[in-house]
C-alpha positions as CSV (number, residue, x, y, z in Angstrom):
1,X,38.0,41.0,-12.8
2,X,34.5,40.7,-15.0
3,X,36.1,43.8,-17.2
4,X,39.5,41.8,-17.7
5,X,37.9,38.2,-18.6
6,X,35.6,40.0,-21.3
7,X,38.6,41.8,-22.7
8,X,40.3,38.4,-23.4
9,X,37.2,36.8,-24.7
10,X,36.7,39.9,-27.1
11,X,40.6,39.4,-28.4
12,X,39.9,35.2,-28.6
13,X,36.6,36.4,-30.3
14,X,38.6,38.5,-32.5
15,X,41.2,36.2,-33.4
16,X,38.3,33.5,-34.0
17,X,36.6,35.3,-36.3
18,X,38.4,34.8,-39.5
19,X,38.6,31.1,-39.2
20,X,35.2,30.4,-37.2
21,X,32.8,33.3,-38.7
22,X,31.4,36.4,-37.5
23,X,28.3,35.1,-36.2
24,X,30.5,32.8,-33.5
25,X,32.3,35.6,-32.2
26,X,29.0,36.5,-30.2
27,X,28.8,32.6,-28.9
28,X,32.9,33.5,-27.6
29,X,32.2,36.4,-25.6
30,X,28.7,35.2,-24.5
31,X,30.4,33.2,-21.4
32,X,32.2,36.1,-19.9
33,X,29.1,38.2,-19.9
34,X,27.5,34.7,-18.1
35,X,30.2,35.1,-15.3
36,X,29.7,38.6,-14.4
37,X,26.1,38.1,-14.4
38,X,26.3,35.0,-12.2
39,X,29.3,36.0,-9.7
40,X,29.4,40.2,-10.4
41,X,26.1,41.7,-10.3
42,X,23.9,43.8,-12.1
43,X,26.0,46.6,-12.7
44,X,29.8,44.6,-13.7
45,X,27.4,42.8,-16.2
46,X,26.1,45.9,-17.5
47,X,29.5,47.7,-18.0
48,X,30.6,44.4,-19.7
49,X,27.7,43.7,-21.8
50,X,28.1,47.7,-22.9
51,X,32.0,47.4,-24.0
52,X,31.1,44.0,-25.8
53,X,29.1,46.5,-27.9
54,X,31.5,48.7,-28.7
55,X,34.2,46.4,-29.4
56,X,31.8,44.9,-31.5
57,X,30.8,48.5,-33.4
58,X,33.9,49.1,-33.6
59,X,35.8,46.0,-35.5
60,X,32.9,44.7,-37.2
61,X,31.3,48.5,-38.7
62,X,34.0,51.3,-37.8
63,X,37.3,49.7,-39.1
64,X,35.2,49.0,-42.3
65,X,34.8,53.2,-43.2
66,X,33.7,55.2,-40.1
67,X,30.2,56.7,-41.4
68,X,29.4,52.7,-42.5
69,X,26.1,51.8,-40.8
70,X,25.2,48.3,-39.5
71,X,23.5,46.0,-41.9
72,X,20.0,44.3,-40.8
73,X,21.7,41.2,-40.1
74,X,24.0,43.1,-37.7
75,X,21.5,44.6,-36.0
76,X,19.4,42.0,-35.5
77,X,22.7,39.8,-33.9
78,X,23.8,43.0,-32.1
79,X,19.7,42.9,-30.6
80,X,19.6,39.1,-29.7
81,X,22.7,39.3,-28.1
82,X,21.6,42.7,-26.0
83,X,18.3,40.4,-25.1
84,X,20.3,37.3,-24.4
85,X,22.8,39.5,-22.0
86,X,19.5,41.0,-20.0
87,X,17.8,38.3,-19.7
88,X,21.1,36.4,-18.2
89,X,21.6,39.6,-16.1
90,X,18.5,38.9,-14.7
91,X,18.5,35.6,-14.4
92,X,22.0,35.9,-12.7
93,X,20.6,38.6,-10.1
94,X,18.0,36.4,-9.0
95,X,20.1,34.2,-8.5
96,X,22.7,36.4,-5.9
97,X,19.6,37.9,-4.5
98,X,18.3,34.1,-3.7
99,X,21.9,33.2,-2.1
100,X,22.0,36.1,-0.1
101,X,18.9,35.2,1.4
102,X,20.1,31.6,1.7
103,X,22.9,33.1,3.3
104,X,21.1,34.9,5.9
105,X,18.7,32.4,6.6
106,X,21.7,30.3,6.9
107,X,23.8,33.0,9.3
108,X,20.3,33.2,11.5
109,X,20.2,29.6,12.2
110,X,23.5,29.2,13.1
111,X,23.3,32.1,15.7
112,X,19.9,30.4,17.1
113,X,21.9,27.3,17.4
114,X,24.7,29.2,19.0
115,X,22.3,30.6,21.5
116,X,20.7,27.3,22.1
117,X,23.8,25.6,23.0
118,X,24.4,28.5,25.4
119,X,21.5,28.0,26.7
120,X,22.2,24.0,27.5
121,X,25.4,24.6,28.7
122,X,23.6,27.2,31.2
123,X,21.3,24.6,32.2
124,X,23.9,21.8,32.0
125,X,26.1,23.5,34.2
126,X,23.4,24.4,37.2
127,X,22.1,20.7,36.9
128,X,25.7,19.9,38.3
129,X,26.0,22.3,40.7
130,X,22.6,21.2,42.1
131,X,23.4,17.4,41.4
132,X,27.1,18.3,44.0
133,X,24.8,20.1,46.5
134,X,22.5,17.5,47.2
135,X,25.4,14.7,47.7
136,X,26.9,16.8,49.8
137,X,23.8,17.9,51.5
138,X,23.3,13.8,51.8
139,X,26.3,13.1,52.9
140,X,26.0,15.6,55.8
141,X,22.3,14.5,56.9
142,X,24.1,10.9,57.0
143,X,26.3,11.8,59.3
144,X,24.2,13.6,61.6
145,X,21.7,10.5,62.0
146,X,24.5,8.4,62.5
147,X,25.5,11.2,65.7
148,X,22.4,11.0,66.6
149,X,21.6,7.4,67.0
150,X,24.8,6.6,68.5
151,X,24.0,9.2,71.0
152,X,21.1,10.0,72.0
153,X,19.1,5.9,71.1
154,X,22.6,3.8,71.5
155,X,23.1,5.4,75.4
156,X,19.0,4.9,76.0
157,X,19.3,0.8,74.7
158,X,22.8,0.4,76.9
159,X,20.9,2.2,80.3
160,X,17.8,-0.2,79.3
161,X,19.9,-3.6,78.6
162,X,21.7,-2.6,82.1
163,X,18.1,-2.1,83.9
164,X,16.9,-5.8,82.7
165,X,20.1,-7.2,83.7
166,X,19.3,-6.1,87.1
167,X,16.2,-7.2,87.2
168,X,17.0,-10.5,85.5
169,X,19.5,-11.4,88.7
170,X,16.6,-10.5,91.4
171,X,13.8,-12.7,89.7
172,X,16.7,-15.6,89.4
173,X,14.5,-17.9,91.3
174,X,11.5,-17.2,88.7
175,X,13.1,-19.7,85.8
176,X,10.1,-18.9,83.5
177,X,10.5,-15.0,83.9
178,X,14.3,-15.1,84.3
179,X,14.7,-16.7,80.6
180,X,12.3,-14.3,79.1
181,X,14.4,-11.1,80.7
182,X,17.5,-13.0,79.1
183,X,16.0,-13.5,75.7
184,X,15.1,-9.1,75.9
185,X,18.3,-8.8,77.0
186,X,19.9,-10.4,73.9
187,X,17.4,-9.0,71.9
188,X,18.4,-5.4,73.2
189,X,22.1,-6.2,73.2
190,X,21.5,-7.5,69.1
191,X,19.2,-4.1,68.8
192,X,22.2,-2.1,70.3
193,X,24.6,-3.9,67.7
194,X,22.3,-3.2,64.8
195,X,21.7,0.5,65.6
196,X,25.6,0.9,65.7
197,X,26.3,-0.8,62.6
198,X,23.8,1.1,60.7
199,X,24.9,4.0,62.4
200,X,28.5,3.2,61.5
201,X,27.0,2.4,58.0
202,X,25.7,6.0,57.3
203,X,28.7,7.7,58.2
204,X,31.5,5.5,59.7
205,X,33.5,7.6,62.2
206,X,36.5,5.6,61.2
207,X,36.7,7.8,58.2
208,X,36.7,11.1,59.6
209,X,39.1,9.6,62.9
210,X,41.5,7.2,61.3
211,X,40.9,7.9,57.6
212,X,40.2,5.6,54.6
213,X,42.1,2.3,55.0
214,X,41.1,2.0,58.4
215,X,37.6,2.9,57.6
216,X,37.7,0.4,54.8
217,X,39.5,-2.9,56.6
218,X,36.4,-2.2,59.4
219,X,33.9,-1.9,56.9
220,X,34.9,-4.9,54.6
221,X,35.5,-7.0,57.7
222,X,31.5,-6.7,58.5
223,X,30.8,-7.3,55.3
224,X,32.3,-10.5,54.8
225,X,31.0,-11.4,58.3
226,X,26.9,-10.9,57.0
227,X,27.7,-11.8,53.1
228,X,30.1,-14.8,53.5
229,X,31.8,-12.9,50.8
230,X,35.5,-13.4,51.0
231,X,37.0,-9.9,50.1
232,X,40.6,-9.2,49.5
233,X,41.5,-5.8,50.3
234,X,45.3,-4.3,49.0
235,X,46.1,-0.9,50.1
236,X,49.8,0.5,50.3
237,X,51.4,0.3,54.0
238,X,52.4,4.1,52.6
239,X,48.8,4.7,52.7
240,X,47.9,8.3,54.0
241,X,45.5,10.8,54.7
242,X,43.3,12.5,51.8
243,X,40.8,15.4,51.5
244,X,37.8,14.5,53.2
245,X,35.8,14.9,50.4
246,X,37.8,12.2,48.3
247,X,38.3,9.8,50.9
248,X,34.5,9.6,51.3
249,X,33.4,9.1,47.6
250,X,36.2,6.1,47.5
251,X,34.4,5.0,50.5
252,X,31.1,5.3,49.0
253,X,32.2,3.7,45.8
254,X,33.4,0.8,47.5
255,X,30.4,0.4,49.7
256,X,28.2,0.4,46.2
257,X,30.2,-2.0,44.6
258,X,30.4,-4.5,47.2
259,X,26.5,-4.2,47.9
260,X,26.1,-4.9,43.6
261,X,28.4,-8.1,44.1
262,X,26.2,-9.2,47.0
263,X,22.6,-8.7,45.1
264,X,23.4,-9.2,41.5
265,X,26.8,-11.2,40.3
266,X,26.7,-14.6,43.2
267,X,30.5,-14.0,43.2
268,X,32.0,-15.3,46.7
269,X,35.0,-13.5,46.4
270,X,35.6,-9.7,45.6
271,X,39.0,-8.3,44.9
272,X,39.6,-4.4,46.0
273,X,43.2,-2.4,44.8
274,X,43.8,1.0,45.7
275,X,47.0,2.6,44.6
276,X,48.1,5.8,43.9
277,X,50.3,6.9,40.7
278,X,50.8,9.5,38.5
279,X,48.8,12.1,40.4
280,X,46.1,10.0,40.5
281,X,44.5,7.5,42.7
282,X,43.4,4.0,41.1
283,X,40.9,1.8,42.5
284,X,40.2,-1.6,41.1
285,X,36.9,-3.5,42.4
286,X,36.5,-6.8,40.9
287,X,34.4,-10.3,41.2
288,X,34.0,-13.5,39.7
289,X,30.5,-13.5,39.2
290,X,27.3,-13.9,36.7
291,X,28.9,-10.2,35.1
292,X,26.8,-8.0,33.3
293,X,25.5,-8.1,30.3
294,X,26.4,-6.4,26.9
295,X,23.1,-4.0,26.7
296,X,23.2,-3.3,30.4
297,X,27.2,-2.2,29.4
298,X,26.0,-0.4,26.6
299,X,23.6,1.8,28.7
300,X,26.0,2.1,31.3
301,X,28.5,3.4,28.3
302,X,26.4,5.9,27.0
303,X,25.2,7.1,30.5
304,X,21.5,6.4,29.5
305,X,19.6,4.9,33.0
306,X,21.9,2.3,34.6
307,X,20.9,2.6,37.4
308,X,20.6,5.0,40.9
309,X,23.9,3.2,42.2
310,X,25.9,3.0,39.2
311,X,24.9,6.8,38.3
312,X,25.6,7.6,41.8
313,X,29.4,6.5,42.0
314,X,30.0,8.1,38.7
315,X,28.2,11.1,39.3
316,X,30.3,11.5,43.0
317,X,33.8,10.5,40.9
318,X,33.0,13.3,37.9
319,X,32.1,15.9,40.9
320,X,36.2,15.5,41.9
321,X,37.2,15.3,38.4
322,X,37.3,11.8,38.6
323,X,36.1,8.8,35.9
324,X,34.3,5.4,36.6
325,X,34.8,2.3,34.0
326,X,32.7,-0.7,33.9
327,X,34.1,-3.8,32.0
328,X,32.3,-7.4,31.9
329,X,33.3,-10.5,30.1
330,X,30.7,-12.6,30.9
331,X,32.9,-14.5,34.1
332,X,32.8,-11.6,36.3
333,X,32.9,-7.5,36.2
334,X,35.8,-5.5,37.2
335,X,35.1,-1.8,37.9
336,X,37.9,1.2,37.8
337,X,37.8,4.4,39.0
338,X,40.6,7.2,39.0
339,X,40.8,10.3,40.6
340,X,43.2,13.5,40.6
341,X,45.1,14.1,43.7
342,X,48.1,16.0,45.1
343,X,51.7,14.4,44.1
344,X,51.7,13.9,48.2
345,X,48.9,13.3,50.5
346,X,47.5,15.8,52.9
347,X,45.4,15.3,56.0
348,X,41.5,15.6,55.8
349,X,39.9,19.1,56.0
């Protein structure tokens, strides 16, 4: 390529020459030689700048008479143009020897970056896995404190409540005492009620019994019983059973949702829609509350810190490949959440 573009500047230079001057035909060729230095190297330029030299011998001193020899003025052009060629040479291998260093440089950092993003993915990736073993390793501890306290404290508090009773009837004709055993006996029997619900709170055995909707209608009826919240719960009659797994992040979703409406919006109604299409199953919590606001949206839309419950349901949707979407306009907050299931349900593991 560097030989073939200083061949056609030698014939332009050529053909030049009668109408431009001799002295230009050095300026015509000086731009190929410029080339090969900047995109050829050393040795192209070389080879070039040596046939410019002969061409240059040979039409401008041999066609003349072939023992003529080169006049000062020749010389002197033929020796500015030799210095002008070396020092662009030079120049020109400078400049391939700085690229190719840039290049380098260039080709190391990109590797490093490479290996750094590795690296994060790595890191990434076992943050998740730990992040799924601890909500799993939650959600098990749950469940056996809710065993626990139904069995072993909830049968102590029933045996107790039924020893007071008795001795509430044989001190019937001591009024004073007789009224304090009833007010422990209520206050056992309201003890009793609470230790069940929170037990039924941790894990509800609904879920793992009857599965999700019946789990849910218990769940929401309590709720609306302590809150004064009116909720309105739509489930298919078609509803069936689901992996366990699933079934208890929809549960736990709901359960956050309900307990943001009751702290934070002053919504007394709540809206929950659970249905199931596409090979996916939708659920739609919403309120008509105080809302949220549009920089607590934006952190919850660029997953900064939104908060342990908000990072909680989406963290427990993403583990089943699921998504969580938060929208607010001011007059209440309506939150969706999708997950992938089968095309038909299948019981609980």
């Amino acid at each position: 390529m560097p030989y073939l573009i200083t061949a056609v500047a030698l014939g332009v230079g050529r053909a030049l020459t009668p109408l431009l001057g001799a002295d230009l035909f050095y300026v015509v060729v000086l731009p190929a030689i410029v080339f090969s230095a900047w995109y050829c190297g050393l040795a192209p330029t070389a080879l070039a700048t040596l046939l410019t030299l002969l061409a240059i011998t040979y039409w401008r001193i041999s066609h003349v008479h072939p023992l003529a020899l080169m006049t000062a003025t020749q010389a002197i052009g033929m020796f500015v143009f030799l210095v002008a060629c070396a020092t662009i040479a030079m120049m020109g291998e400078a400049r391939r020897r700085e690229n190719e260093i840039l290049r380098q440089t260039q080709g190391d950092l990109e590797d490093r970056v490479k290996q750094r993003t590795t690296e994060l993915d790595v890191a990434n990736q076992g943050l998740r896995e730990l992040t799924a073993r601890l909500m799993q390793l939650q959600d098990d501890e749950r469940r056996r404190i809710a065993r626990e306290l139904h069995d072993s404290v909830g049968q102590m508090l029933a045996a107790l409540s039924m020893n007071l009773t008795t001795v509430g009837v044989d001190l019937e004709r001591l009024r004073q005492t007789a009224a304090a055993i009833t007010d422990s006996t209520a206050l056992v029997e309201e003890m009793n009620k609470e230790v069940r619900t929170i037990s039924y709170l941790l894990h509800p055995p609904l879920l793992d019994e009857a599965g999700l909707a019946s789990a849910l209608r218990w769940y929401i009826d309590g709720f609306s019983q302590r809150s004064k919240i009116d909720v309105d719960l739509e489930v298919p009659d078609n509803f069936g059973r689901y992996p366990r797994e699933l079934e208890m992040v929809i549960f736990r979703t709901i359960q956050e949702c309900l307990t943001n409406i009751h702290r934070h919006s002053g919504s007394r109604t709540a809206r929950i829609c659970i249905s199931q299409f596409d090979g996916e199953l939708r659920l739609q919590v919403e309120d008509q509350g105080a809302g949220i606001s549009n920089s607590k949206l934006q952190e919850v839309a660029s997953s900064a810190t939104p908060g342990v419950g908000i990072r909680g349901m989406r963290e427990r949707l993403r583990q089943l490949g699921g998504t969580l979407e938060i929208n607010s306009n001011g007059k209440g907050t309506v939150v969706n959440a999708s997950l992938p299931v089968a095309t038909t349900t299948t019981a609980a593991a």
